[in-house]
C-alpha positions in Angstrom: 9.7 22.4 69.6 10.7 26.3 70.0 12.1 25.5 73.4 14.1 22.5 72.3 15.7 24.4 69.5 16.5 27.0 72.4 18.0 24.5 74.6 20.0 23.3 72.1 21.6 26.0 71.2 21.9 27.4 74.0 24.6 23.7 74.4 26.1 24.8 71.5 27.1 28.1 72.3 28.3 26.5 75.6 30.1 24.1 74.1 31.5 26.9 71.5 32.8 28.7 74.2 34.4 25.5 75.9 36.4 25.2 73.1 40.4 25.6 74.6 42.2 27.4 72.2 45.5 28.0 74.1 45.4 24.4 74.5 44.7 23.3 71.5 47.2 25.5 69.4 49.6 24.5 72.3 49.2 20.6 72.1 49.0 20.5 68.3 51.6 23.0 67.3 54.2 23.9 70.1 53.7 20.2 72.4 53.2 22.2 75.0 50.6 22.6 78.0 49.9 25.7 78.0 48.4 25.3 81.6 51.9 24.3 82.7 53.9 27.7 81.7 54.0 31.0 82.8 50.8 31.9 84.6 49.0 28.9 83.9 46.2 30.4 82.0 45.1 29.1 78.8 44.0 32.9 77.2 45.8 35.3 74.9 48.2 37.0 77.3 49.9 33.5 78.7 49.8 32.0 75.0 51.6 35.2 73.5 53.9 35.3 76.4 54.9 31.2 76.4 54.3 30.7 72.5 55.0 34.0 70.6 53.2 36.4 69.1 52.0 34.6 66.1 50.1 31.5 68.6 49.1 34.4 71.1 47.2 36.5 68.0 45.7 33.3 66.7 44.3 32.5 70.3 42.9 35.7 70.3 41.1 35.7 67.6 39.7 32.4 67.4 38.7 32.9 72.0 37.1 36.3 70.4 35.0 34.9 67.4 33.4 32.1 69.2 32.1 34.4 71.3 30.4 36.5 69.0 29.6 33.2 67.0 27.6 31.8 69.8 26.4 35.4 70.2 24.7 35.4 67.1 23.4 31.9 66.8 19.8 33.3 67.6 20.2 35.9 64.8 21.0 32.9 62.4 18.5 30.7 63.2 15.6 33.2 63.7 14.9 32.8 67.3 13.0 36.3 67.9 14.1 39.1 70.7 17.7 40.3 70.3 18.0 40.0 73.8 18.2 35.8 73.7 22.0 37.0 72.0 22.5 38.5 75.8 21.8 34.8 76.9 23.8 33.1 73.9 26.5 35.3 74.4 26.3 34.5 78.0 26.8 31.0 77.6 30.1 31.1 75.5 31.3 33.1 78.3 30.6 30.6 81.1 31.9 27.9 78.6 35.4 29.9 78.0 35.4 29.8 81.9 34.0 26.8 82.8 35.0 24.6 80.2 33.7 21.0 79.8 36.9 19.8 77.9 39.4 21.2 80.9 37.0 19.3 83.7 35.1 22.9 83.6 38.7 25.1 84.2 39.3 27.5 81.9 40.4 30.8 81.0 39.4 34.6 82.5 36.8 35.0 79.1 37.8 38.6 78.4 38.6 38.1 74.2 35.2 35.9 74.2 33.6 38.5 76.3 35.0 41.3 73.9 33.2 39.1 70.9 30.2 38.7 73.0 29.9 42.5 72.9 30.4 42.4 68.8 28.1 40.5 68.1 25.4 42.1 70.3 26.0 45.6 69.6 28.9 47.2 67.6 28.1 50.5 68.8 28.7 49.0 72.2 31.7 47.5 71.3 33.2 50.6 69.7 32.7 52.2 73.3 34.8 49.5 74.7 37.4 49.2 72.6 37.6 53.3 73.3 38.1 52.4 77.1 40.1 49.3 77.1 43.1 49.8 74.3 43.7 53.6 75.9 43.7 51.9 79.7 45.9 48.9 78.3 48.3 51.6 76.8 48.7 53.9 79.9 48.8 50.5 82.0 50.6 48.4 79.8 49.1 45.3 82.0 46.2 43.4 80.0 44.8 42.2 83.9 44.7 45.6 85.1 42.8 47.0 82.2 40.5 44.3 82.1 39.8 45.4 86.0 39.0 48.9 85.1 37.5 48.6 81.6 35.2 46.0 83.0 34.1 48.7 85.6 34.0 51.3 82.8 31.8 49.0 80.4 29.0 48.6 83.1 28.7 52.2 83.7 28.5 52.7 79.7 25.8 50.3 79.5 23.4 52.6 81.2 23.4 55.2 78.8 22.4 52.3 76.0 18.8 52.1 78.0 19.4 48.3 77.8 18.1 46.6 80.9 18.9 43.3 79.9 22.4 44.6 78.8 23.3 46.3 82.0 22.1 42.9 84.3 24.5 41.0 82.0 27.4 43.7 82.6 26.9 43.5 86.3 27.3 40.2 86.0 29.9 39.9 83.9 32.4 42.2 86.3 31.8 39.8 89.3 32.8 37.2 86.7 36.0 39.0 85.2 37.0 39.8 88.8 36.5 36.4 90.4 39.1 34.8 87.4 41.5 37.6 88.2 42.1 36.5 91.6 45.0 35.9 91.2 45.9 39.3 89.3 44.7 41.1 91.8 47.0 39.4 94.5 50.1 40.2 92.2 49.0 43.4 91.6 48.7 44.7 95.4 52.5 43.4 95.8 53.7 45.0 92.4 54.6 41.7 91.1 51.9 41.6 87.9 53.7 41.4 84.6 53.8 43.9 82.0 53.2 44.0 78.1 55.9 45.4 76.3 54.6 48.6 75.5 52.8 51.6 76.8 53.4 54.2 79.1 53.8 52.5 82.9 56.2 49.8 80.7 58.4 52.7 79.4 58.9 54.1 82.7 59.5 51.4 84.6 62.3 50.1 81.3 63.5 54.2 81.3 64.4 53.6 85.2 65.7 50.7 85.1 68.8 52.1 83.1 
């Protein structure tokens, strides 16, 4: 019975995850694909781009809170070891990615990873949130900072003594750097787009003059 209440959850926190925000506010709101602007991608960036601010906030939040949702299902139905969060969380993030509504497309899972990371450890997340908003401001490209604060978040994992956490980080910047593919091709011929802010963003506007 335990392990049918495990594997049931462990669906739901898939399937919490598979849920396509950018498309949904996109369709319902906006009647528009999301998928079929700008770079295609149904996550925050795209949305805010192709939608506005408002939409690309709203997609952030809710791609952020499922995956600390799913994160905590465990904690909220009294499964034992914190670690089965790692696993939860784990699952939202492979559903954000792979999701069962977009024939298992989806986005690059860096808000649900972000919520992942909440809802396992704040203290953790407080440490990222250090790494990625100074990176995003000096970059002012969310791809790029995802790149490096993915790199910097493994590394900060080992000084939590967390096995379990650092196996998940591992595998969590092969993830985040398999759905940039993409990024990374713009980035190595200059082409990657910028947020409108931040310090490479001001140069680039300063010299443009």
């Amino acid at each position: 019975m335990f392990t049918l209440k495990i594997e049931s959850l462990l669906i739901l926190a898939y399937l919490i995850g598979s849920f396509p925000t950018g498309v949904i506010i996109g369709k319902i709101f906006f009647h528009k694909d999301i998928r079929k602007y700008g770079s295609g991608n149904i996550g925050t960036t795209n949305t805010f781009r192709v939608l506005g601010p408002v939409a690309g906030m709203v997609v952030f939040l809710i791609d952020f809170f499922k995956g600390t949702l799913a994160t905590v299902l465990p904690v909220i139905f009294h499964l034992g070891p914190h670690y089965l969060c790692l696993i939860f969380g784990f699952a939202a993030i492979i559903g954000h990615a792979f999701s069962i509504f977009l024939k298992f497309k989806g986005g690059k899972a860096v808000a649900t990873t972000a919520g992942f990371i909440l809802g396992y450890n704040v203290h953790f997340f407080l440490i990222c949130a250090l790494i990625f908003f100074p990176t995003l401001f000096i970059t002012s490209m969310v791809s790029l900072t995802s790149l490096i604060s993915i790199l910097l978040i493994f590394i900060a994992s080992f000084f939590f003594h967390d096995l379990a956490l650092t196996i998940l980080s591992g595998i969590l910047v092969i993830l985040i750097y398999w759905s940039h593919r993409s990024n990374i091709k713009r980035l190595e011929k200059h082409q990657e787009n910028l947020v409108p802010f931040g310090l490479v963003y001001w140069y680039k506007k300063h010299h443009q003059k």
